[in-house]
Structure formats: C-alpha cells, structure tokens
ZABAMI-891144 format. One line per field, with one value per residue (C-alpha): residue in one letter; x, y, z; residue number from 1. Coordinates in Angstrom, 3 decimals, always signed. Example, Ala and Ser with C-alpha at 12.3 -4.5 7.8 and 13.67 -1.06 7.14 Angstrom:
BEGIN
residu	[A S] .
c1	[+12.300 +13.670] .
c2	[-4.500 -1.060] .
c3	[+7.800 +7.140] .
num	[1 2] .
END
This chain:
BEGIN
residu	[X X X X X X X X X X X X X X X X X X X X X X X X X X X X X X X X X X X X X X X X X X X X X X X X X X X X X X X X X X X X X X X X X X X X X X X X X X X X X X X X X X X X X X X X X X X X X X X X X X X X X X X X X X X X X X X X X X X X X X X X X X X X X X X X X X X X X X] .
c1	[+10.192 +11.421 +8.792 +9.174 +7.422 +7.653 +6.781 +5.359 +5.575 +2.833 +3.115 +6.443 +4.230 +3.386 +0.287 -0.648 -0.098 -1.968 -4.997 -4.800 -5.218 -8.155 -10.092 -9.174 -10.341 -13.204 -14.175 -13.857 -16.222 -18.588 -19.439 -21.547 -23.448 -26.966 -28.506 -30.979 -27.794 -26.363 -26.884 -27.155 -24.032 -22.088 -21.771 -20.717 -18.391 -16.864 -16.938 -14.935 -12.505 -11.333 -11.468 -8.236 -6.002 -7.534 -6.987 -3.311 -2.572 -4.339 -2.375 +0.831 +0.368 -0.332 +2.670 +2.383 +2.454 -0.570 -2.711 -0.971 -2.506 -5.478 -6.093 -4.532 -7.246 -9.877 -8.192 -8.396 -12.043 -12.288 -10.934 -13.374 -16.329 -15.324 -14.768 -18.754 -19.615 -18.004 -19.770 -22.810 -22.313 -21.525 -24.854 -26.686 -25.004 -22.981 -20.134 -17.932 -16.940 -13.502 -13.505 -15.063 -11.835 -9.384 -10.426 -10.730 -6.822 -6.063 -7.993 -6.753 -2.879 -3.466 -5.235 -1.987 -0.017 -2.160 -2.074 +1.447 +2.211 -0.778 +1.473 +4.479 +2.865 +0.817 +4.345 +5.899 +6.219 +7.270 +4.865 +5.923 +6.688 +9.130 +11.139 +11.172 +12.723 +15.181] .
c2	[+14.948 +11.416 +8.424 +5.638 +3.208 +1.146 +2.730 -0.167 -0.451 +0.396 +4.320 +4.892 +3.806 +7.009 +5.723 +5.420 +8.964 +10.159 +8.047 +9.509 +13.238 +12.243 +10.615 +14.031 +16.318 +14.044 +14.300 +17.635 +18.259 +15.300 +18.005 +20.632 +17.674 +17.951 +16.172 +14.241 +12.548 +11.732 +7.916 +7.551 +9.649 +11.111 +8.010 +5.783 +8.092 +8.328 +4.605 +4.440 +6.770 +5.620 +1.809 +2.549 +3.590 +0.973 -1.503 -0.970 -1.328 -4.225 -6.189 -5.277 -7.287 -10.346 -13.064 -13.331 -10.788 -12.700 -11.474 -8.158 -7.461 -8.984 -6.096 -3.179 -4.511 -3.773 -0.436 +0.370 -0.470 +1.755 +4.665 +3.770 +4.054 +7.437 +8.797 +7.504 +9.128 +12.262 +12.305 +11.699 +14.762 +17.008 +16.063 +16.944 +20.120 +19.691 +20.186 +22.766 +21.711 +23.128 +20.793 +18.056 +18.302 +19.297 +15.853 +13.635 +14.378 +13.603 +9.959 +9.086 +9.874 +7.508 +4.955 +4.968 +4.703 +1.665 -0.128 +0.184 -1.065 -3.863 -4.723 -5.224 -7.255 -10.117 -10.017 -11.710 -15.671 -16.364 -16.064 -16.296 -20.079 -20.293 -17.434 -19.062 -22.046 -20.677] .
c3	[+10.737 +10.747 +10.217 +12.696 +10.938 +7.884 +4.365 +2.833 -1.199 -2.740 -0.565 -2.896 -6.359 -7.640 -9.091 -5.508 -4.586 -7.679 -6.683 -3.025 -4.340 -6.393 -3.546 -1.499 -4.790 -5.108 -1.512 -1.359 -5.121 -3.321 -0.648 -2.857 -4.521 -4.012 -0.302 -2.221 -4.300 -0.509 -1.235 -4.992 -6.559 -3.818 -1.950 -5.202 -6.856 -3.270 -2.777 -6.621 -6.053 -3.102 -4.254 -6.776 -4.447 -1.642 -4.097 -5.404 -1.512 -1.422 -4.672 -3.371 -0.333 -2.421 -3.360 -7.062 -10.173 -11.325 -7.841 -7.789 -11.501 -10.412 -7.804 -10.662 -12.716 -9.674 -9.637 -13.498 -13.210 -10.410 -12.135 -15.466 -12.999 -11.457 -14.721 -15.534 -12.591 -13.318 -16.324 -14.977 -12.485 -15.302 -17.310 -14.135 -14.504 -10.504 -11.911 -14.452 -18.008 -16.201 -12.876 -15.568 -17.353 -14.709 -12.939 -16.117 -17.022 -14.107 -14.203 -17.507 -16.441 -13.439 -15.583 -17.819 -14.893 -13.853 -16.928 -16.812 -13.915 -14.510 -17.569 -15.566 -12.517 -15.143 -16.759 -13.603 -13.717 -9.931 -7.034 -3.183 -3.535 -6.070 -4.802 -1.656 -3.207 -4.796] .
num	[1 2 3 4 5 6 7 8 9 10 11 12 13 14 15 16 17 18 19 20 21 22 23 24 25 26 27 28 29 30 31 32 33 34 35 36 37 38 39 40 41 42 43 44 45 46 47 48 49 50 51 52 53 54 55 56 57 58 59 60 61 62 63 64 65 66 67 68 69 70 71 72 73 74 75 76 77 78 79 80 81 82 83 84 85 86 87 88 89 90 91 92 93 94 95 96 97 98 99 100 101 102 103 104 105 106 107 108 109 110 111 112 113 114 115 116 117 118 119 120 121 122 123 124 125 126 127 128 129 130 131 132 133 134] .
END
C-alpha cells in the first residue's frame, strides 16, 4: 500500500521506531498491573515511555541542533525513568526477572541510540537562520 502523505523525519530515525515498540510492549505489560497501581505506576511508567518517542518527534520539528538535543535529552531522561519504573515493578514482584530483562536491553540499546544521535544534534553550529542566509 502506498502512503499519501508526508513521512516526516524523525518516522525514518530508527531510534524512533525502537521507542514506538516499547510504548506498545509497555502498554501491553501496563495491563496486568495491579487496579490499585491504576494512578500511581501504571499511569507514570505509561506517561515515560511514551514521552521518548513523543519527544524525539517533538526536537525534530525544532530549527537548531542545539533545540533538537534539547528534546533527545527529554527523551534520554525519559527512557532513565522507565527503566526506574521497571525496576520498581520488578521489586513489587509484577513483573519476571525474564520480561525485567527482555525490556531493560531493549531501553539501554535505545538510550545508546539516543545519546548518539543527542551527540550529533548539540554537535550542529547552524540553526534555521543562518541556513536561511546562506
């Protein structure tokens, strides 16, 4: 099937992609959590996960390197806090050593991949004006 609209930048990062499958495994773990953790842990390791991919869409939007990196960092903190909050649902015994694991390799390759590409964004001099000028 063709697309007949416009794949925007940050869709082809594949930091990006790897943050939208771990809002979707998250998600789907979130939904055996205990109902009386509704509001406390379910709802704020949803609200984290989802906030690294939500915010490398958000920096690439933004004119300069120095803005983009500003929103990876968002994202890298994002992805610390999920991995607290995994670890906090594994102490409370929600969760498998195995899924503990399975879902903390997965944070620390996209926090590599973030800090990468956080590296590579502070790294460019020229916002939106001075390209313009040129």
């Amino acid at each position: 099937m063709e697309n007949k609209f416009f794949t925007y930048r940050f869709e082809k990062l594949d930091v990006y992609q790897l943050a939208r499958k771990i809002r979707i495994d998250i998600k789907k773990l979130t939904l055996n959590f205990p109902n009386d953790e509704k509001f406390e842990l379910t709802s704020q390791i949803r609200r984290s996960s989802s906030s690294i991919a939500t915010n490398l869409a958000e920096g690439s939007g933004r004119a300069s390197g120095a803005d983009q990196a500003y929103f990876s960092n968002i994202s890298y903190s994002s992805a610390l806090e999920t991995i607290d909050h995994l670890i906090y649902a594994f102490d409370m015994q929600y969760i498998s050593a195995e899924t503990y694991s399975s879902l903390r390799v997965k944070l620390d390759e996209i926090i590599n991949k973030i800090n990468s590409l956080y590296k590579f964004q502070i790294n460019q001099s020229e916002g939106l004006k001075e390209k313009l000028r040129k």
